[in-house]
C-alpha positions as CSV (number, residue, x, y, z in Angstrom):
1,X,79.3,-105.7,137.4
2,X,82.4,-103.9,136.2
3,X,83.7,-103.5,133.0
4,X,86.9,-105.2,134.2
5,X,85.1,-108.5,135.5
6,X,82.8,-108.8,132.0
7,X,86.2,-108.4,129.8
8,X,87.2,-110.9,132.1
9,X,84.8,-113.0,131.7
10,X,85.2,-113.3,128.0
11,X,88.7,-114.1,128.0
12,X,88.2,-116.8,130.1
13,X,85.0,-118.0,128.1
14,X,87.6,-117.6,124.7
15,X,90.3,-119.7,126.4
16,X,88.1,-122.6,127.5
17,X,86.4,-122.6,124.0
18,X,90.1,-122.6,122.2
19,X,91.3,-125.4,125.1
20,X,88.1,-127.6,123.8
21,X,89.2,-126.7,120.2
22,X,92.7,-127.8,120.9
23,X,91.4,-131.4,122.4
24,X,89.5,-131.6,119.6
25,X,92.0,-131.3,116.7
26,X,94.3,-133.4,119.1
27,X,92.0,-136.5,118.7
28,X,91.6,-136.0,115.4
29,X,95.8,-135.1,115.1
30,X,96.4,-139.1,114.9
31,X,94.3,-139.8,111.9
32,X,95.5,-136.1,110.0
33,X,98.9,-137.0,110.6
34,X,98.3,-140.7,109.2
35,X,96.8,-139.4,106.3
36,X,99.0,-137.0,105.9
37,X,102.2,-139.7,105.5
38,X,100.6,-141.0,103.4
39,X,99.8,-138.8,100.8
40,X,103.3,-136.9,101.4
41,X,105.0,-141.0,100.7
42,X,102.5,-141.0,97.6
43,X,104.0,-137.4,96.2
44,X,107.6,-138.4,96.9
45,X,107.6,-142.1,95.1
46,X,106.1,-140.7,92.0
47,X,108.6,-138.0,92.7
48,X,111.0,-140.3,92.6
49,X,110.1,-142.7,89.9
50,X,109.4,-139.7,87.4
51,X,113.2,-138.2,88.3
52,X,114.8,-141.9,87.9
53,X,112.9,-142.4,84.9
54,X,114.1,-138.6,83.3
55,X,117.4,-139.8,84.2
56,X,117.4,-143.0,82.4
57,X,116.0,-141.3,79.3
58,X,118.8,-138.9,79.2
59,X,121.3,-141.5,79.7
60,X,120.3,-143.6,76.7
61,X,119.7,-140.7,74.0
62,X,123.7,-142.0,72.8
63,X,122.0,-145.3,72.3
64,X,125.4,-147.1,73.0
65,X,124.4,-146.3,76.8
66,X,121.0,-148.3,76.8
67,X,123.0,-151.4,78.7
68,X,124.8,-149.1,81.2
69,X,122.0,-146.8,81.5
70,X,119.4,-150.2,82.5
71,X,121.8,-151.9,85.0
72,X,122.2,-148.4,87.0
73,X,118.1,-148.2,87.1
74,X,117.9,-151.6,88.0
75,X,120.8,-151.2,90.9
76,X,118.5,-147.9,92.1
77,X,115.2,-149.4,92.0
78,X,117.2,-152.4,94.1
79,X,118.6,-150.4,96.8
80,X,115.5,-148.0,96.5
81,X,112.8,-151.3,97.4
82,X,114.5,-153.4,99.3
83,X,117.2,-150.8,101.6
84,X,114.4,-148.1,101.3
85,X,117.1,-146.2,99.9
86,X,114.6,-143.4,98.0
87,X,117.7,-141.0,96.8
88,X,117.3,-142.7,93.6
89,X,118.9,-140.5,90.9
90,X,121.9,-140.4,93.0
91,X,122.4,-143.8,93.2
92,X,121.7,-144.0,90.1
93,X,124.4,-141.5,88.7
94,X,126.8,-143.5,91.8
95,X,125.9,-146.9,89.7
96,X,126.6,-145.4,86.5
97,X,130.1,-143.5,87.3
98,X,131.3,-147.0,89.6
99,X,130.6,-149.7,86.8
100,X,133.0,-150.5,84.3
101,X,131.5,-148.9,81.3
102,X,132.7,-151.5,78.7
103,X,132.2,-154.8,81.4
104,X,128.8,-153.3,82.1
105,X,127.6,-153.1,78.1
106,X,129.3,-156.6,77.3
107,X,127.3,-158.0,79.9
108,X,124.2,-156.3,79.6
109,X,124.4,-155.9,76.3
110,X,125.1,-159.3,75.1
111,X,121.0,-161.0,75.7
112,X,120.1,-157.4,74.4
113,X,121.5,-158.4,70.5
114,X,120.9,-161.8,70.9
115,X,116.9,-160.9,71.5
116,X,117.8,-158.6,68.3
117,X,118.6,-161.0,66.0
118,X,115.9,-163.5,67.4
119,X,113.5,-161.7,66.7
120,X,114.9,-160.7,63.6
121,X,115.1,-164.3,62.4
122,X,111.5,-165.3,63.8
123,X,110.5,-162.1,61.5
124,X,112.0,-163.7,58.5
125,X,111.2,-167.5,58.7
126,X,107.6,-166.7,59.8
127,X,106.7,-166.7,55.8
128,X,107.3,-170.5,56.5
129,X,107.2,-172.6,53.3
130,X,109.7,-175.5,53.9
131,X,109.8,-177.6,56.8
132,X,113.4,-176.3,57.1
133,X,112.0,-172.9,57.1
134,X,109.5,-174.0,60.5
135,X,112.3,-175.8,62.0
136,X,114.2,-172.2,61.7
137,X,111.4,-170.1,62.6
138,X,110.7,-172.6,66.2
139,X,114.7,-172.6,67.0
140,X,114.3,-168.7,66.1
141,X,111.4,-168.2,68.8
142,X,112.9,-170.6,71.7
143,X,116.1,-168.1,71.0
144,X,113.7,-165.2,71.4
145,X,112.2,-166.3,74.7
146,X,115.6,-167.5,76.5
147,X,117.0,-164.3,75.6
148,X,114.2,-161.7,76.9
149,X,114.0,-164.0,80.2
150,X,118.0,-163.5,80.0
151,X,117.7,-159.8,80.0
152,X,116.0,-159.5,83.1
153,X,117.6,-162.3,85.1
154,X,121.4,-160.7,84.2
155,X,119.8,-157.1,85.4
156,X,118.9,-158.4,88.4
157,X,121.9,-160.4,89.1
158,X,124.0,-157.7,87.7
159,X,122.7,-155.5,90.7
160,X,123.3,-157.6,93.3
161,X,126.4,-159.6,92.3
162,X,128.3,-156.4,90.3
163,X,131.6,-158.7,91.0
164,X,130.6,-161.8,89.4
165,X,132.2,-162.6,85.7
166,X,130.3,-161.6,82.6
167,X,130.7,-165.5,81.6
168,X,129.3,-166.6,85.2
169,X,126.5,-164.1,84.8
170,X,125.5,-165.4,81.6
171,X,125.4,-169.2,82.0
172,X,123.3,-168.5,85.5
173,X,120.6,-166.0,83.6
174,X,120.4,-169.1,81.1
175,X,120.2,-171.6,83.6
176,X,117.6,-169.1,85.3
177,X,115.6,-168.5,82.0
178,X,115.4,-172.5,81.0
179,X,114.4,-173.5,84.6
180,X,111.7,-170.7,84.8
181,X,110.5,-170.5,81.5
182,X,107.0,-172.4,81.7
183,X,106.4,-169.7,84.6
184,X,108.3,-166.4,84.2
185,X,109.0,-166.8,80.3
186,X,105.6,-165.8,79.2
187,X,105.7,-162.9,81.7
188,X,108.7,-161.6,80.5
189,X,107.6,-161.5,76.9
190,X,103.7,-159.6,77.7
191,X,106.3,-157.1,79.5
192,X,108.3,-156.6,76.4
193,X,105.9,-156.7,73.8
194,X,103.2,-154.4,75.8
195,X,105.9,-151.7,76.2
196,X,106.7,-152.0,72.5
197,X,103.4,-151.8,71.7
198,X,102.5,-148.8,74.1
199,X,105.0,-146.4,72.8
200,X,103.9,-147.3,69.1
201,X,100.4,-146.0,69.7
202,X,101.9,-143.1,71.9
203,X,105.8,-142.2,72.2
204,X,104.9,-139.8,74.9
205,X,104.7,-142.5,77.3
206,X,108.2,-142.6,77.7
207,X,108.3,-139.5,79.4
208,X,105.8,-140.4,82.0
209,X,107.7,-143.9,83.7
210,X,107.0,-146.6,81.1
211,X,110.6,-147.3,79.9
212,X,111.3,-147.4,84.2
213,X,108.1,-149.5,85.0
214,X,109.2,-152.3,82.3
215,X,112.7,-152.2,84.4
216,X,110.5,-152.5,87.6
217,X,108.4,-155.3,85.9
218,X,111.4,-157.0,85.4
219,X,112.8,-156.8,88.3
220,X,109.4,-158.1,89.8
221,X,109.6,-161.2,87.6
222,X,113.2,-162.1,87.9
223,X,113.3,-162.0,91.4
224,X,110.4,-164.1,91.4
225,X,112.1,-166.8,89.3
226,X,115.3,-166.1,91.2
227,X,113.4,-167.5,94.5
228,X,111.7,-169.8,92.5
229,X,114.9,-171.8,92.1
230,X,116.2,-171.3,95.6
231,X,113.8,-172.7,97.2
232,X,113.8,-175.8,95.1
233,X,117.6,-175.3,95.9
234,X,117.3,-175.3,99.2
235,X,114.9,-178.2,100.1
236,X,117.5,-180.5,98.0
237,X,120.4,-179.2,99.9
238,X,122.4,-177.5,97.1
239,X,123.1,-173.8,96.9
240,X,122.4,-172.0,93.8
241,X,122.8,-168.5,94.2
242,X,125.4,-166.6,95.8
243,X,125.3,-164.2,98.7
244,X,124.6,-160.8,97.7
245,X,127.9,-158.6,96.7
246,X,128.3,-154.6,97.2
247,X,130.1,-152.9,94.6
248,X,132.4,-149.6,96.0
249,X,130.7,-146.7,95.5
């Protein structure tokens, strides 16, 4: 046999082998690539949620930004769930730059004090002692729950109706807290009180999405309420809610 035919030969054995090593890794391309999405959408929403979270951190180091700097996280983590929108510090810098800065802190702002001095008032009666003292200390925790069921409805309502009145967005967090608060009350509280209590035993937690989840939780919760009532709203014929509003960007 010549040389020429052998070296022939093996080329043509190398090629067939690499053709069956091709088909192979092609059946198995469907499952890689799968897999692959996967783990890549894994990476890029903690990505995300790490970045959004950084953000919101350095937005409320001024303190007098906490309001503003929650209503743009909640109007990113919005758009960023429900439009798949997943450019989340830029729509949250967008959010922040396109709200009125003093309309945005009244109104967020405003069930923020109130669960201040709530609490504050629950922590001074709960000595007891007279029966005007327990009379104080149950109005003082009924003001305690409205207002942290408040805080999350007037996020949530804040991100998707940015053009309602502060008024308007007030008496429907209220009417949202009172008519949901056997079911999303005592959801709302756990969320506050176990992010309290996680950056007491360890501050660091902040830096690693816990101020962002108990925005996310939030969110979970008031939306949950928020269909609550529209679907008792809607099998008795009356309309609740509004439709959705877009604030310019």
């Amino acid at each position: 046999m010549k040389p020429g035919s052998v070296s022939g030969a093996v080329r043509a054995g190398a090629g067939t082998a690499a053709a069956s090593a091709g088909t192979a890794a092609g059946a198995e391309n469907p499952v890689l690539v799968s897999l692959k999405g996967r783990v890549m959408g894994a990476l890029t929403d903690c990505f995300n949620f790490l970045a959004l979270n950084l953000v919101l951190l350095v937005a409320c180091l001024p303190v007098v930004t906490v309001p503003m700097a929650f209503q743009a996280a909640m109007v990113a983590l919005e758009r960023w769930r429900v439009s798949g929108e997943d450019r989340v510090v830029q729509e949250f810098l967008a959010a922040l730059r396109s709200r009125p800065p003093l309309r945005t802190t009244l109104t967020v702002g405003t069930p923020l004090a109130v669960a201040v001095i709530a609490a504050e008032e629950v922590h001074f009666f709960s000595r007891g002692g007279s029966l005007g003292d327990w009379v104080s200390l149950g109005f003082g925790i009924a003001a305690l729950l409205v207002a942290l069921a408040s805080i999350g409805y007037v996020l949530v309502l804040g991100a998707r109706r940015p053009l309602m009145a502060p008024s308007d967005l007030w008496n429907m967090s209220v009417y949202l807290a009172v008519r949901n608060l056997l079911t999303t009350g005592p959801l709302f509280v756990a969320e506050f009180v176990a992010t309290a209590l996680l950056l007491l035993l360890d501050p660091v937690l902040a830096l690693i999405g816990l101020p962002l989840l108990l925005i996310q939780c939030l969110r979970v919760t008031a939306r949950l309420g928020v269909r609550r009532v529209e679907r008792s709203a809607s099998r008795s014929g009356a309309s609740v809610l509004l439709p959705e509003e877009h604030a310019p960007r």
